[in-house]
Rosetta silent file (secondary structure, phi, psi, omega in degrees, C-alpha in Angstrom):
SEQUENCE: XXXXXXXXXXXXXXXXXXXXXXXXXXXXXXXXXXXXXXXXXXXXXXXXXXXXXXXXXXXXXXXXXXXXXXXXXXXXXXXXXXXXXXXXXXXXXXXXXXXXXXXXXXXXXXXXXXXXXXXXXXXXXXXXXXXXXXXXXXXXXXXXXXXXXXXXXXXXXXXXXXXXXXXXXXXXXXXXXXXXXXXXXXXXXXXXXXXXXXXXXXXXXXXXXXXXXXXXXXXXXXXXXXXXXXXXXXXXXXXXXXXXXXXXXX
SCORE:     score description
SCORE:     0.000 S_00000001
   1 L     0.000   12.066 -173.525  101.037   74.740  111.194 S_00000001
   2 H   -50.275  -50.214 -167.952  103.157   71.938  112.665 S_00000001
   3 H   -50.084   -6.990  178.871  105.597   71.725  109.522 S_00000001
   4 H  -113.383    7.307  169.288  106.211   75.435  110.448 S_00000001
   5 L   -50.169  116.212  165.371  107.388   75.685  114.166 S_00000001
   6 L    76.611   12.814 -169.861  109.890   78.039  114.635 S_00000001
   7 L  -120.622  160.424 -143.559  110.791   78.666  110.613 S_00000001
   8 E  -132.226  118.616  179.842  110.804   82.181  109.582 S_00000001
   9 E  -100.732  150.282  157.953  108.202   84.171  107.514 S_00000001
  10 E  -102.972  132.027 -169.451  108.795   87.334  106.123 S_00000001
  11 E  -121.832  110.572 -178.511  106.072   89.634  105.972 S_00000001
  12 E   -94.672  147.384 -177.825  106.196   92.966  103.408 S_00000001
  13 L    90.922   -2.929 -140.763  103.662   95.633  104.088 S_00000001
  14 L   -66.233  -30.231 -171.365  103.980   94.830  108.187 S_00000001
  15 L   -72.305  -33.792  169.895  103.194   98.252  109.801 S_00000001
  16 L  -179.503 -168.349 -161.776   99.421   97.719  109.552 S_00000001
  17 L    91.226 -158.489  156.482   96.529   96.410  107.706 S_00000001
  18 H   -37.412  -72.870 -172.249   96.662   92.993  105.989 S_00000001
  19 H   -39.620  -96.551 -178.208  100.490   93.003  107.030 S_00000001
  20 H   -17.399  -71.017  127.264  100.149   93.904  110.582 S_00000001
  21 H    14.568  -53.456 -137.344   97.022   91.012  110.752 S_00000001
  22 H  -109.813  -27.777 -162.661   99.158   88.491  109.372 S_00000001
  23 H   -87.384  -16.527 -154.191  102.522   89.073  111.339 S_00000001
  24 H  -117.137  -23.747  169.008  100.112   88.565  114.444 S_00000001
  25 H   -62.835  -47.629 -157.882   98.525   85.043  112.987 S_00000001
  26 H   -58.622  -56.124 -160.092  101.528   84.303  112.284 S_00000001
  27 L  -100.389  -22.375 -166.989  104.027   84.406  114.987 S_00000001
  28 L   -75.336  -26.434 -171.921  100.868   83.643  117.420 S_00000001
  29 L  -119.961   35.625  164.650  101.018   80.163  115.733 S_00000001
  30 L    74.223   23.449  149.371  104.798   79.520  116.605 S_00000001
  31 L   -78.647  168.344  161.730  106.656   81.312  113.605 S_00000001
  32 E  -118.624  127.722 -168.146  109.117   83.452  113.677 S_00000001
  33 E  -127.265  138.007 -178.568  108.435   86.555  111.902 S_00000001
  34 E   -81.266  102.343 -170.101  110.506   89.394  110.116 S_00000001
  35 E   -98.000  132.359  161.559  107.790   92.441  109.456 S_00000001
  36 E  -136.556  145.664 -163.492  109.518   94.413  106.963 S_00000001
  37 E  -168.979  160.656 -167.295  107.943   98.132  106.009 S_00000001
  38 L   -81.718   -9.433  158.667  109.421  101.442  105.068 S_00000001
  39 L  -135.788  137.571 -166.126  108.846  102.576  108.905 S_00000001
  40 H   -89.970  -28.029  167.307  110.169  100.216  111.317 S_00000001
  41 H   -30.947  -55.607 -157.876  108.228  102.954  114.485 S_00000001
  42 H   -79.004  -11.225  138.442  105.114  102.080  112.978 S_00000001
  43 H   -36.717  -74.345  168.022  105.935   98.318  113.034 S_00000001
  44 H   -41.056  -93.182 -150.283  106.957   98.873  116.648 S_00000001
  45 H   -73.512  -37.470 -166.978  104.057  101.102  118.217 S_00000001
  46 H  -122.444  -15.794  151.142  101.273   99.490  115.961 S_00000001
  47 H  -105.221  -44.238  170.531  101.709   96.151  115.268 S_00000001
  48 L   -56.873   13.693  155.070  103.851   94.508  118.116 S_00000001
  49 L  -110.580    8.067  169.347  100.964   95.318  120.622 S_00000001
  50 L   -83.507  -25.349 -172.163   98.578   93.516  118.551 S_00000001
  51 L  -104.410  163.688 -167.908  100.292   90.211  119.276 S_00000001
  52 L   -74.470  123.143 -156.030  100.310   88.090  122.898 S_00000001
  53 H   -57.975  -32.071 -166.881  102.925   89.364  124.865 S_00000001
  54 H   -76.689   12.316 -169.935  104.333   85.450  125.579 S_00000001
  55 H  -120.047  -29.292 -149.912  104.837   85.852  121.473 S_00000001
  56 H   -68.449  -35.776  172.277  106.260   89.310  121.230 S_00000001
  57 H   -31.397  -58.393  178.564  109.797   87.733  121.335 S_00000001
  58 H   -62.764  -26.444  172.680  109.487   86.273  117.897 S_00000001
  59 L  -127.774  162.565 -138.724  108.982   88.931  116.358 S_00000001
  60 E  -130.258  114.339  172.145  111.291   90.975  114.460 S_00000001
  61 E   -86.154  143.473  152.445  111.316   94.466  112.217 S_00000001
  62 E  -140.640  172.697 -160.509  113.629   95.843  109.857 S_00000001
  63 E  -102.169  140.117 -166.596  113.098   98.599  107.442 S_00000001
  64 L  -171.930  134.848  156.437  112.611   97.728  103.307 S_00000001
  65 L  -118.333  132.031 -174.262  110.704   99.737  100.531 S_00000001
  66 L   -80.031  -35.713  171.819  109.592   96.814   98.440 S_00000001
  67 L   -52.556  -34.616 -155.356  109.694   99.742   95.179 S_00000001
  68 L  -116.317   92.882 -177.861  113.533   99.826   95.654 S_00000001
  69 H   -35.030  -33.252 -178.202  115.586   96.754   94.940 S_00000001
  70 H   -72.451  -27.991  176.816  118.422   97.589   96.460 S_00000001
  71 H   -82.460  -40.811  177.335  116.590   98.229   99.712 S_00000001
  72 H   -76.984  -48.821  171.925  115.096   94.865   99.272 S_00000001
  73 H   -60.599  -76.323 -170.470  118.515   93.201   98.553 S_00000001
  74 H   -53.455   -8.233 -177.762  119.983   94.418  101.665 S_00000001
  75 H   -80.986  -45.941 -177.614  116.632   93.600  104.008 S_00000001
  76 H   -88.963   -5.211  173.947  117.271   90.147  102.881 S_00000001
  77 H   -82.401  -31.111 -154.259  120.972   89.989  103.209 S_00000001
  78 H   -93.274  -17.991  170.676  120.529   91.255  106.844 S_00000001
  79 H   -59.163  -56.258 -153.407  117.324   87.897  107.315 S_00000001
  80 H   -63.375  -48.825 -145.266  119.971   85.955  105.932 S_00000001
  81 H  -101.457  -94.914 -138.592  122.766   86.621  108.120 S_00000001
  82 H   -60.171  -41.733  154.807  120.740   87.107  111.292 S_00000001
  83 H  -137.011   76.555  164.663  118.400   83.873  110.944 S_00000001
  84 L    67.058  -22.061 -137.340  119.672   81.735  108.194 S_00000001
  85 L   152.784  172.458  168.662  116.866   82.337  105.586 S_00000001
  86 L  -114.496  131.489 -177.521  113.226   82.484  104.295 S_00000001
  87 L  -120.330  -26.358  158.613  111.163   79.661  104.638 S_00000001
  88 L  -109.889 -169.572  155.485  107.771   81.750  103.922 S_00000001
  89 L  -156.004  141.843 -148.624  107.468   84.917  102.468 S_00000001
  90 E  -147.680   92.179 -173.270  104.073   86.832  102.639 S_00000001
  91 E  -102.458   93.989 -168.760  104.314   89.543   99.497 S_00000001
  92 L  -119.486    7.756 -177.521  101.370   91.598  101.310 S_00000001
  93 L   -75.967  157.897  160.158  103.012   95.447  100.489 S_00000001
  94 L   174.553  174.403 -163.952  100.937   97.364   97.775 S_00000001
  95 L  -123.876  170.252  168.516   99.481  100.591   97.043 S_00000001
  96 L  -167.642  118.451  174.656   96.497  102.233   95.596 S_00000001
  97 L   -94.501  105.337  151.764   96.755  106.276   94.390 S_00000001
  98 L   -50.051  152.780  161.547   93.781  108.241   92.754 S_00000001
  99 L   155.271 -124.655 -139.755   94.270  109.883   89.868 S_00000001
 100 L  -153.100  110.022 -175.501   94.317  109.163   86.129 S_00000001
 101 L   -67.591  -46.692 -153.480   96.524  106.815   83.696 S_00000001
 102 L  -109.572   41.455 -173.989   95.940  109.801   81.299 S_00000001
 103 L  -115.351  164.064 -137.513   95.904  112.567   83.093 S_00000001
 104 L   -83.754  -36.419 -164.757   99.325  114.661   82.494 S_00000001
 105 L  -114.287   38.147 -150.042  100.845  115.065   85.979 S_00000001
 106 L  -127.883   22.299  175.659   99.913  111.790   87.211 S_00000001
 107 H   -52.839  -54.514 -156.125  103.913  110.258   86.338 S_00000001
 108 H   -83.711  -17.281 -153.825  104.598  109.640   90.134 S_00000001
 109 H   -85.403  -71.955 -178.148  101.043  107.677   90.830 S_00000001
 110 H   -56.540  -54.779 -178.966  101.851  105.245   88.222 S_00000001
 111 H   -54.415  -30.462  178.828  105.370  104.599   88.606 S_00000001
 112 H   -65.308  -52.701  178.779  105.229  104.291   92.445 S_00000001
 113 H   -34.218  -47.935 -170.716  101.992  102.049   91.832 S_00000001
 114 H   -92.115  -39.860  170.946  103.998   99.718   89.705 S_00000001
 115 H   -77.819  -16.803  146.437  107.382   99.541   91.350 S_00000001
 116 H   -59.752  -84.296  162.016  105.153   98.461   94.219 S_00000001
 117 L   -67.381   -3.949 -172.287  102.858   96.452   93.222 S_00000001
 118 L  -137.089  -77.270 -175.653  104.772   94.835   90.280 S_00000001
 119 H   -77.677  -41.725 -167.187  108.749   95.028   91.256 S_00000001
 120 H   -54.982  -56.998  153.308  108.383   95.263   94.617 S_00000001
 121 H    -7.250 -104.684  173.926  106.928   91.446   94.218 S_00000001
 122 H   -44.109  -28.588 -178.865  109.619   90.297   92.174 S_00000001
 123 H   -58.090  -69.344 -172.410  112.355   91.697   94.013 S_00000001
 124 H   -47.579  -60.519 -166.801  111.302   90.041   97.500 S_00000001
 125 H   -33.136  -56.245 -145.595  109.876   86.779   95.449 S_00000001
 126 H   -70.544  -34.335  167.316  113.121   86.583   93.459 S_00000001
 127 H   -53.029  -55.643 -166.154  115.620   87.051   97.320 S_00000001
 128 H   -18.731  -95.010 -177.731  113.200   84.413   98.754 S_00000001
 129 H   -50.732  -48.580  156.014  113.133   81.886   96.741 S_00000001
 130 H   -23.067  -52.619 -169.944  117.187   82.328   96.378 S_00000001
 131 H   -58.788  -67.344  178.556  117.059   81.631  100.080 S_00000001
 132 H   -65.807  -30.134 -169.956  115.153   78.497   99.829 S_00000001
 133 H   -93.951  -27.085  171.214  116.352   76.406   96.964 S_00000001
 134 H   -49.351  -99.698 -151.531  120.371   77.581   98.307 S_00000001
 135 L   -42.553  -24.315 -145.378  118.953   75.671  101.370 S_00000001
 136 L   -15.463  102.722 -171.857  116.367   73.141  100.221 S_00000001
 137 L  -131.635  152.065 -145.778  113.829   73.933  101.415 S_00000001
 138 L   -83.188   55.402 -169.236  109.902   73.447  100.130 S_00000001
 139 L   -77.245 -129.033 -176.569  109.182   77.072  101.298 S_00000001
 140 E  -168.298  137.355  170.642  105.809   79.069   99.947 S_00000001
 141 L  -133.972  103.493 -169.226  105.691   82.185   98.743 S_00000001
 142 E   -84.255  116.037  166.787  102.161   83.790   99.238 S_00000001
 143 E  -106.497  162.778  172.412  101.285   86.735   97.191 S_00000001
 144 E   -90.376   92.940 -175.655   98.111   89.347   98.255 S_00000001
 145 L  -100.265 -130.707 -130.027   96.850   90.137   94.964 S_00000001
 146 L  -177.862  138.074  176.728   93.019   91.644   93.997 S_00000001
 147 L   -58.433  -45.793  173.790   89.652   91.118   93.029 S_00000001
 148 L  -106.673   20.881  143.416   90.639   93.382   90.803 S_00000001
 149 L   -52.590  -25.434 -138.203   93.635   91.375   89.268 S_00000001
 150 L  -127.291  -64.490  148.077   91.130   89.135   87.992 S_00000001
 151 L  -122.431 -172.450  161.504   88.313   91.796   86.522 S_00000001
 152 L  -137.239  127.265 -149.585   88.474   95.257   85.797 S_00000001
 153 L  -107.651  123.580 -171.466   86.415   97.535   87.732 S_00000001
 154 L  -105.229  -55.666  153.658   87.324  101.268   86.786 S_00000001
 155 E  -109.055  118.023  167.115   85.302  103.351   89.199 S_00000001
 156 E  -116.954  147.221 -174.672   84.636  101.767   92.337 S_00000001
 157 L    44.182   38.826 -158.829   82.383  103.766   94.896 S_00000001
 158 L    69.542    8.912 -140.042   83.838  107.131   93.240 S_00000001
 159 E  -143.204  129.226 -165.318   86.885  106.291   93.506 S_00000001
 160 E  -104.366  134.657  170.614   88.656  105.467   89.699 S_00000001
 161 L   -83.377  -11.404  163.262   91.492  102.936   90.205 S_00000001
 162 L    57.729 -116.388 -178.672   93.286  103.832   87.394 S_00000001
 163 L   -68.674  -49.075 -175.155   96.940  102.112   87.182 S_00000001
 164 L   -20.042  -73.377  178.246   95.700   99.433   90.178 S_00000001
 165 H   -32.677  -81.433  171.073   94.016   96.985   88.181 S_00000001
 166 H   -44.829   44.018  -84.756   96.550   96.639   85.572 S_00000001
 167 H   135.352  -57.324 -171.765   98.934   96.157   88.645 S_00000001
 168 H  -116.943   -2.882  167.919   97.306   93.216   90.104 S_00000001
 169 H   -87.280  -20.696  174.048   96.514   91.404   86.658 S_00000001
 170 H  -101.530   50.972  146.477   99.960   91.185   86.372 S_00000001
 171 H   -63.120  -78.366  176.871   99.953   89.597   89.624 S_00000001
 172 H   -65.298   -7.276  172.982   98.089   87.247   88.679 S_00000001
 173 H  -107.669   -6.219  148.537   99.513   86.261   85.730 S_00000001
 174 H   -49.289  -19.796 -153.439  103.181   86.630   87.422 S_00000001
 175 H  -105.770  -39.910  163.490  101.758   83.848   90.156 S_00000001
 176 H   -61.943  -54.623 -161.971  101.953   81.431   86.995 S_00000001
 177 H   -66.855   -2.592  174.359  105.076   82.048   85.436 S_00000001
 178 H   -93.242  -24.895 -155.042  106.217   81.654   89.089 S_00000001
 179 H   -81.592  -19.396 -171.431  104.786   78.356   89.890 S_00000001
 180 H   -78.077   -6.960 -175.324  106.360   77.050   86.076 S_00000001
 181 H  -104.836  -32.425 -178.485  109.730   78.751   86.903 S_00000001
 182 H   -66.904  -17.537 -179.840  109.924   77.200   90.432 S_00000001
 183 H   -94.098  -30.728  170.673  108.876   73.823   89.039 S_00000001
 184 H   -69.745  -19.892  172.405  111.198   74.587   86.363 S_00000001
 185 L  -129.533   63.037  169.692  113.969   74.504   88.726 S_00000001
 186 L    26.414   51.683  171.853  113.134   71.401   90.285 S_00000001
 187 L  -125.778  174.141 -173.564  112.049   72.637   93.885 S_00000001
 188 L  -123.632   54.731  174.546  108.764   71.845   95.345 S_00000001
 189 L  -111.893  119.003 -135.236  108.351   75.265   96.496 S_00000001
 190 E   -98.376  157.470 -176.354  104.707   76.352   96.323 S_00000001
 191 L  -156.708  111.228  146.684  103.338   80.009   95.521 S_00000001
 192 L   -47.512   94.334  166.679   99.983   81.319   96.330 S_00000001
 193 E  -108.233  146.271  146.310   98.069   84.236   95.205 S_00000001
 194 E  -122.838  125.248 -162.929   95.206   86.209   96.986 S_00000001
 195 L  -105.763   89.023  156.214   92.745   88.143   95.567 S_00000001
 196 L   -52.414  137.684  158.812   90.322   89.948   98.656 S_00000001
 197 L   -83.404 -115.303 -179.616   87.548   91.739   97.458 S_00000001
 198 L   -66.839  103.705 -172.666   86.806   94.784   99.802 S_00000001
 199 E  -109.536   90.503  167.034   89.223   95.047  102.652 S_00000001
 200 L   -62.820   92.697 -175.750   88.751   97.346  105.358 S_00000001
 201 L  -138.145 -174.365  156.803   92.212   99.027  105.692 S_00000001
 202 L   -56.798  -41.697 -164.953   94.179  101.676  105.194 S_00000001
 203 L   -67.554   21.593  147.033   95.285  101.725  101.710 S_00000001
 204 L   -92.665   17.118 -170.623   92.703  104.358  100.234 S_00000001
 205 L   121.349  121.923  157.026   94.451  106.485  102.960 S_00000001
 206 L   -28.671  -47.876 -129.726   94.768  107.223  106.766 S_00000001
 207 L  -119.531   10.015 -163.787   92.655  110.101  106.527 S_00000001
 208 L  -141.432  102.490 -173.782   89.649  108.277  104.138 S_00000001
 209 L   -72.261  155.321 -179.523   87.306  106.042  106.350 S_00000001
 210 L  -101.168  114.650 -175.080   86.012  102.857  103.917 S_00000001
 211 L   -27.294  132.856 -178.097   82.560  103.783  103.483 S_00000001
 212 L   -39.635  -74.618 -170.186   80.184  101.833  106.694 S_00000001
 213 L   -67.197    7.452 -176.582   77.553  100.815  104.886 S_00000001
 214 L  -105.947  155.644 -156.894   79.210   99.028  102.135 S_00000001
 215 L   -80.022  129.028  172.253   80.110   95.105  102.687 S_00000001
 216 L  -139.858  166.756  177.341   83.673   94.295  103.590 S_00000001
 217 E   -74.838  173.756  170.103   86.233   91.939  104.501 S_00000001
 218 L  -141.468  155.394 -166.099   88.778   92.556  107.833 S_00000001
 219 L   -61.190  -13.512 -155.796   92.589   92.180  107.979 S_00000001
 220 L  -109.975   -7.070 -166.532   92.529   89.473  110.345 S_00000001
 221 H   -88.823  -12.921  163.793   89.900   87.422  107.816 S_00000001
 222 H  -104.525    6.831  176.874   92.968   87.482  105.192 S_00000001
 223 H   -90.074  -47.526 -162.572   95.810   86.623  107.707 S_00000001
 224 H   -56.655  -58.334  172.224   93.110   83.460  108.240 S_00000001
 225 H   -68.100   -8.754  174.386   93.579   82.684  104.799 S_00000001
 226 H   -81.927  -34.425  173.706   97.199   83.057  104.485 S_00000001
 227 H   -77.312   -7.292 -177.982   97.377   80.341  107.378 S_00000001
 228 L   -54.787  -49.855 -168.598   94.994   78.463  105.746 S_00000001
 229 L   -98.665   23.572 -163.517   96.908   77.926  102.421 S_00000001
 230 L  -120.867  -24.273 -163.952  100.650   77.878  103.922 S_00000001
 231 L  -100.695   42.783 -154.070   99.085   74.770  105.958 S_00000001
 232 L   -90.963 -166.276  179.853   97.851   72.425  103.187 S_00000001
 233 L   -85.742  164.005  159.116   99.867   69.139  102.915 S_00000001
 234 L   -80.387    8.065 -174.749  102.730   69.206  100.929 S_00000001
 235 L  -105.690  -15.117 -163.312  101.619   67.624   98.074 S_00000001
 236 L  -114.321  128.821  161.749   98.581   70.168   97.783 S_00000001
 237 L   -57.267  151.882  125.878   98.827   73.886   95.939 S_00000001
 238 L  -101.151  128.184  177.894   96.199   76.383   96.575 S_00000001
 239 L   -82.407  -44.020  172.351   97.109   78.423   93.180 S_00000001
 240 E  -128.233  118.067 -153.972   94.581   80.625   93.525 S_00000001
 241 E  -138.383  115.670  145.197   92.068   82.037   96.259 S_00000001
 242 L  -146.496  118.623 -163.645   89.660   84.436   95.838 S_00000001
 243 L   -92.062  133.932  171.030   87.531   85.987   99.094 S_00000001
 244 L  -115.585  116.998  175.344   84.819   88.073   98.586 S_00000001
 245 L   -81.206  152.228 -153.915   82.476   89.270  101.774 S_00000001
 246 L   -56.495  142.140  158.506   78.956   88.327  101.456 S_00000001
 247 L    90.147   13.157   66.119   77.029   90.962   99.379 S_00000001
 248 L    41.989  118.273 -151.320   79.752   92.454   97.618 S_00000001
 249 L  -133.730    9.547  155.666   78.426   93.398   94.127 S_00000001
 250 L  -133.770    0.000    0.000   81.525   93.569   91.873 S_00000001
């Protein structure tokens, strides 16, 4: 993490989870980090006490829904002016709804789902990267994509994923066309996807514990992997990553 003292990640999704996890690797290993999340409280009260108080300094919240570009332009106008730029960016926000692609009244589930998980991406990716090649500089742009980017698993554990898949396949196939458009415009700035299988978090819901007995991953075992691939050499990609915890059967 030398090449990264003091240079400033952005982190989407930040209030807990993955996010929270990664803002706490992060800053713990001498970044300076931006948490951005659609409540800057829950930033405040539940992630800044996860990191070591001699740390706490570094890091920094502002308020961003990754669904709304314009909210996303101005989050990155106000990194810009306040510390020069993005040198990482950590596109960890996303969503996951029940319901139905075909069920009639099930309009807001997709569209949020997509404008999330799909624009919200591009929005941040496309401010980023702005940031870095104005500057030039070799940043990385990591995204947290899905097991089930990759196949598609329709009911898992009762629970039918619906728009999600289709969501995170065009992650992954967005995670190309980024590394060929970033290469296409002569920077050496590298971009990262990760697909976790089973994540013990939040996103089926506050109020919906992730069954015990079934085998899962932990938030702090994919901030390990985000420093993992942000610290390669500069000469080396990792294009793709996908962690599964042991026994994990799709």
């Amino acid at each position: 993490m030398e090449r990264w003292q003091n240079k400033i990640a952005v982190v989407t999704g930040a209030s807990a989870g993955i996010g929270a996890a990664t803002c706490k690797a992060l800053v713990e290993r001498g970044m300076i980090v931006v948490g951005l999340a659609r409540r800057v409280e829950k930033m405040e009260n539940q992630t800044r006490p996860l990191i070591a108080e001699e740390f706490q300094r570094n890091f920094h919240t502002h308020v961003c829904d990754v669904s709304d570009e314009e909210s996303v332009k101005k989050a990155f106008a106000w990194i810009e002016e306040n510390f020069g730029g993005v040198d990482v960016l950590i596109n960890n926000a996303g969503i996951y709804k029940m319901g139905s692609i075909v069920a009639p009244d099930n309009s807001e589930v997709i569209t949020s789902t997509v404008n999330t998980n799909i624009l919200g991406v591009v929005w941040c990716t496309r401010e980023a990267f702005c940031s870095m090649k104005q500057r030039n500089i070799d940043g990385h742009v990591v995204i947290i994509n899905s097991v089930a980017g990759h196949i598609v698993p329709t009911f898992v554990n009762g629970f039918n994923l619906n728009i999600y898949p289709p969501s995170k396949h065009a992650v992954t196939a967005m995670t190309e066309v980024l590394r060929q458009e970033f290469l296409s415009q002569e920077t050496k700035i590298k971009v990262t996807s990760i697909s976790p299988g089973a994540v013990r978090t939040e996103i089926l819901g506050e109020n919906i514990n992730f069954p015990t007995e079934l085998p899962a991953l932990t938030s702090d075992d994919i901030a390990d992997a985000i420093v993992y691939c942000i610290q390669t050499p500069p000469h080396v990609q990792i294009h793709e990553m996908i962690i599964k915890p042991v026994g994990e059967r799709v």
